[in-house]
C-alpha positions in Angstrom: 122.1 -18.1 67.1 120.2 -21.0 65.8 116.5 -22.2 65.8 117.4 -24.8 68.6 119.5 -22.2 70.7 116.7 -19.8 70.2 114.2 -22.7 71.8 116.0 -23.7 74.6 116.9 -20.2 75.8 113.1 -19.0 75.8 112.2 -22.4 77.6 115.4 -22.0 80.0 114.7 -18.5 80.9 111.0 -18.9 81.0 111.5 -22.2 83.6 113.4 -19.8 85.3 111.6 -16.8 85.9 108.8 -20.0 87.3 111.1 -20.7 89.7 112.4 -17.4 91.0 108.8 -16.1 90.9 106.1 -16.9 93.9 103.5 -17.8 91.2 102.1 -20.6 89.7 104.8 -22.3 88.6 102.7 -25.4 86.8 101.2 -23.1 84.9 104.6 -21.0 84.1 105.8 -24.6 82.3 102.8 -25.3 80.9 102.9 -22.1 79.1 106.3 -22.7 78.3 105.7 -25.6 77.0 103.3 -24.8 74.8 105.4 -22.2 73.2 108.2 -24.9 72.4 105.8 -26.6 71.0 104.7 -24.8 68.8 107.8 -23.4 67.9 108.9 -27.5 67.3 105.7 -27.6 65.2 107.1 -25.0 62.7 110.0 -26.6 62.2 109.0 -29.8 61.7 107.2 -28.3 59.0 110.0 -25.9 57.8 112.0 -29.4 57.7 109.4 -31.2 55.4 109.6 -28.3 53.0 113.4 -29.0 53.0 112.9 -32.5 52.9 110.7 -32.1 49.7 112.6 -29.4 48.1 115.6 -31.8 48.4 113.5 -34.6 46.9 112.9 -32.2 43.9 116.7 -31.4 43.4 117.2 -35.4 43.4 114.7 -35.8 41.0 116.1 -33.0 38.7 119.4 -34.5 38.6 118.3 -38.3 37.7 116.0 -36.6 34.6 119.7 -35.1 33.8 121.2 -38.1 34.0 118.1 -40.0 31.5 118.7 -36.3 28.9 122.2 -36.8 29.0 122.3 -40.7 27.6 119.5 -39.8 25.6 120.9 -36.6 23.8 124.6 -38.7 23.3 122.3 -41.8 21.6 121.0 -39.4 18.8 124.0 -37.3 18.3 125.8 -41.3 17.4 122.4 -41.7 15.5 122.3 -38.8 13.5 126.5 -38.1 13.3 127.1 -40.3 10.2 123.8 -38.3 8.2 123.7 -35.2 9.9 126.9 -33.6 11.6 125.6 -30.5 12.2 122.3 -31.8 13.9 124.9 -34.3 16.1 126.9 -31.4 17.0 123.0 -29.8 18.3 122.4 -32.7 20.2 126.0 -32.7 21.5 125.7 -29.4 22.5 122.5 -29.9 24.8 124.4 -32.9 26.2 126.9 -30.7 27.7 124.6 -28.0 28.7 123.0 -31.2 30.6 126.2 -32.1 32.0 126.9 -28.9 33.1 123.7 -28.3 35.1 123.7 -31.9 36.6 127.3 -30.8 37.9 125.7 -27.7 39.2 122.8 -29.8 40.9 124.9 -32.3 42.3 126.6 -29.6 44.2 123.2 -28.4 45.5 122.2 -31.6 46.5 125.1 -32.1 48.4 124.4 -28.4 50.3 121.1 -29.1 50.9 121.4 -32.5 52.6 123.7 -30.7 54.9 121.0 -28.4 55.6 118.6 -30.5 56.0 120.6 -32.8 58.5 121.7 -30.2 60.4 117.7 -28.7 60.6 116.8 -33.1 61.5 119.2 -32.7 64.2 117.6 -29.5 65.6 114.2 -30.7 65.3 115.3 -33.8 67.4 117.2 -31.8 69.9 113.8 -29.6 70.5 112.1 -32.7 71.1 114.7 -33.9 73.3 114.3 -30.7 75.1 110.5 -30.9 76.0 110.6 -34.6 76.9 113.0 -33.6 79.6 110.9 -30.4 80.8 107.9 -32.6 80.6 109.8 -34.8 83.0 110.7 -32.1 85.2 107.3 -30.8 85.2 105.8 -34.6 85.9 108.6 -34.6 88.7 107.4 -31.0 90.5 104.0 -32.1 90.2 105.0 -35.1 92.4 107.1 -33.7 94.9 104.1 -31.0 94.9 101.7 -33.6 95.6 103.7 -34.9 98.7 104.4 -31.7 99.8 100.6 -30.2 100.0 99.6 -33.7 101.8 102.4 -33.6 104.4 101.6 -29.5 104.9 97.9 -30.3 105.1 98.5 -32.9 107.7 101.4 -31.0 109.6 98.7 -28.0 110.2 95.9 -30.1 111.0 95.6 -28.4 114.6 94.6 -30.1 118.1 90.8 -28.5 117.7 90.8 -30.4 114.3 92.0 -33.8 115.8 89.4 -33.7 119.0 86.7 -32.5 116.4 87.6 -35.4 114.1 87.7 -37.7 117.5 84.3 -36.6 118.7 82.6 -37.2 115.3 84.2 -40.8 115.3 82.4 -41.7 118.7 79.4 -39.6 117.7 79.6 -42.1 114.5 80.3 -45.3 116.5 77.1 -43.8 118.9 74.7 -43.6 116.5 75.5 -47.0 115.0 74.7 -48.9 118.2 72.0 -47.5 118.9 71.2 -48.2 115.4 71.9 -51.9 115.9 70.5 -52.3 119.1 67.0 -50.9 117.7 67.6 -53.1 115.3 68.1 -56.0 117.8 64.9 -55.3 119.8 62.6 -55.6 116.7 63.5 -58.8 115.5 61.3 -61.2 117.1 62.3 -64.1 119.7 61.5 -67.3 118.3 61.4 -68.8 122.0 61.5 -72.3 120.4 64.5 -72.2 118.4 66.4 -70.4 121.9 65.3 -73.6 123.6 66.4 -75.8 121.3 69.6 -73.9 121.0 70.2 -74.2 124.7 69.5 -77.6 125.0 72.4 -78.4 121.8 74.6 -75.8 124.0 74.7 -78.1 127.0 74.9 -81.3 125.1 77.9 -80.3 123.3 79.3 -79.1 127.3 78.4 -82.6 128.6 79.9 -84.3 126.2 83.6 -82.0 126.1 82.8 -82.9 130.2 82.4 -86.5 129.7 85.8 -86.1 127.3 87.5 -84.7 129.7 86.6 -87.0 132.5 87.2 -90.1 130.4 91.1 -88.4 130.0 91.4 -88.1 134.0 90.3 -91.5 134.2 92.9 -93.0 131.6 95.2 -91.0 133.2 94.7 -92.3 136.4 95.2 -96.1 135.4 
């Protein structure tokens, strides 16, 4: 079984065993969760050492490539002057050849490797964005569910205490106000004055009024 089987059958069975459990089940997630984590963590890092190693390989393989030109060049500069040192450097161009041949193979294996450990890495992610939105989900329905249990067992005693406090409340306020009516002061002149505009303004809607019946009337 493989790294990203492994995962998501210790997250499956642990979200699971949450739900078939009377426990906490946010915190049964949340533990999960953390584990896949840090199980992701590893191999993210497992996948940069690949990534690296396979780095190192490609690099081997162009310095093969740069030996092998380099070692042909002097067996042509030294073959006309030299043939035994031309057959040398002949010589360590094939051994070149041979081991970029055996590289390139390598290469080729590893970046399978490595693509296949890219994909499981992003699976693994895959997989605890969608508990985390599972989780975020419970949570929710959670949420609802406390509130509409919380107001479902709210019981009559509750509602007439609540009722009572509200006119005790209401009460205390007017009293409150009417206290605070009494000690303001009466400024007697500015009530007469006020009066007086009162029945101005009323004499004059009556005079309005009076002045329609009259048009009417003609």
């Amino acid at each position: 079984m493989n790294l990203i089987r492994r995962i998501t059958a210790t997250v499956s069975s642990s979200v699971d065993r949450a739900v078939s459990r009377v426990e906490n089940h946010d915190a049964i997630v949340e533990a999960a969760l953390r584990d896949t984590r840090q199980a992701a963590s590893r191999a993210r890092v497992r996948l940069r050492r690949l990534q690296r190693d396979g780095e190192r390989l490609q690099q081997r393989h162009d310095a093969l490539g740069v030996a092998i030109e380099r070692w042909g060049e002097r067996a042509r500069v030294v073959a006309a002057e030299d043939e035994a040192k031309a057959l040398a450097c002949v010589r360590r161009r094939r051994d070149c050849e041979q081991q970029r041949t055996a590289l390139a193979s390598a290469i080729e294996n590893h970046a399978v490797i490595e693509k296949r450990m890219a994909e499981q890495v992003r699976q693994i992610d895959g997989r605890i964005e969608d508990v985390m939105r599972q989780r975020n989900e419970m949570r929710s329905r959670q949420s609802v569910v406390e509130a509409i249990r919380a107001v479902e067992h709210m019981d009559d005693g509750a509602r007439v205490d609540l009722e009572e406090t509200f006119d005790r409340w209401e009460i205390q306020l007017g009293e409150t106000e009417i206290l605070s009516e009494a000690a303001t002061p009466v400024d007697v002149l500015e009530s007469e004055f006020l009066a007086e505009e009162d029945d101005a303004a009323l004499r004059a809607e009556l005079d309005l009024i009076l002045s329609d019946d009259t048009e009417d009337q003609s």
